[in-house]
C-alpha positions, 0 to 999 in steps of 0.5 A: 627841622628835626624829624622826631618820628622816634621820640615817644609821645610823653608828658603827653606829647613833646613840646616843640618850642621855635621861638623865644621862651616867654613866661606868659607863652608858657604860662610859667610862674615867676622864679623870683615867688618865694610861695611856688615850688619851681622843680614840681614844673620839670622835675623828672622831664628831659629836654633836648635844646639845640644851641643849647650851650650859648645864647638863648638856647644856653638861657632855655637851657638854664631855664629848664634846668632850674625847674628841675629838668634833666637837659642835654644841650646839643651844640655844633662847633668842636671848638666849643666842647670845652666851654660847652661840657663846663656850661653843662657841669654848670648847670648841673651845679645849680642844685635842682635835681636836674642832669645836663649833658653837652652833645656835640652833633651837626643837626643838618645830617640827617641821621643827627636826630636819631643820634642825639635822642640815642645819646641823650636816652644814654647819658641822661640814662633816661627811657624818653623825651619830653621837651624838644627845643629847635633852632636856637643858635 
């Protein structure tokens, strides 16, 4: 699991989500109601998703990318950076407001944690973090 000892506390902690994003776990409103401004949910937040490229991470990814966050997507596989930097341009394209960025980390090392806030203060160009999204691969 991540040590998150170094993320500030914000918004007005982290939010640290371990399983499956559910509307009703979060207590979000439908994208599909035409009567709910969606960015005011995430607007201005940041949020780290491991496995955040593909799958259900890709999906969270997206998800929070929609409601106006900025998003870095952490993924493990070089192989993967092309499909991953074009998931992040994707998402980017969606027209939210919200900033994404593919980083490329193995988050068994140790020293990963630190290296991916580090990474995602500066490309985000951000001061801190305030959704922490694990285990998503």
């Amino acid at each position: 699991m991540l040590d998150l000892s170094c993320i500030k506390e914000t918004f007005p902690y982290p939010v640290i989500v371990n399983e499956i994003i559910q509307h009703n776990q979060l207590n979000l409103p439908d994208l599909g109601d035409p009567h709910h401004n969606h960015k005011i949910l995430f607007q201005c937040r940041v949020a780290i998703v491991t496995g955040g490229t593909r799958n259900i991470g890709g999906g969270i990814s997206k998800e929070l990318a929609l409601r106006g966050a900025h998003v870095a997507m952490i993924y493990q596989n070089p192989a993967t950076s092309a499909t991953s930097e074009a998931y992040a341009r994707e998402l980017e394209g969606l027209g939210s407001g919200g900033r994404a960025v593919a980083i490329l980390a193995d988050v068994a090392d140790a020293a990963t944690p630190a290296l991916i806030v580090k990474e995602t203060l500066e490309k985000l160009n951000v001061e801190r973090i305030d959704i922490v999204g694990t285990y998503f691969q």
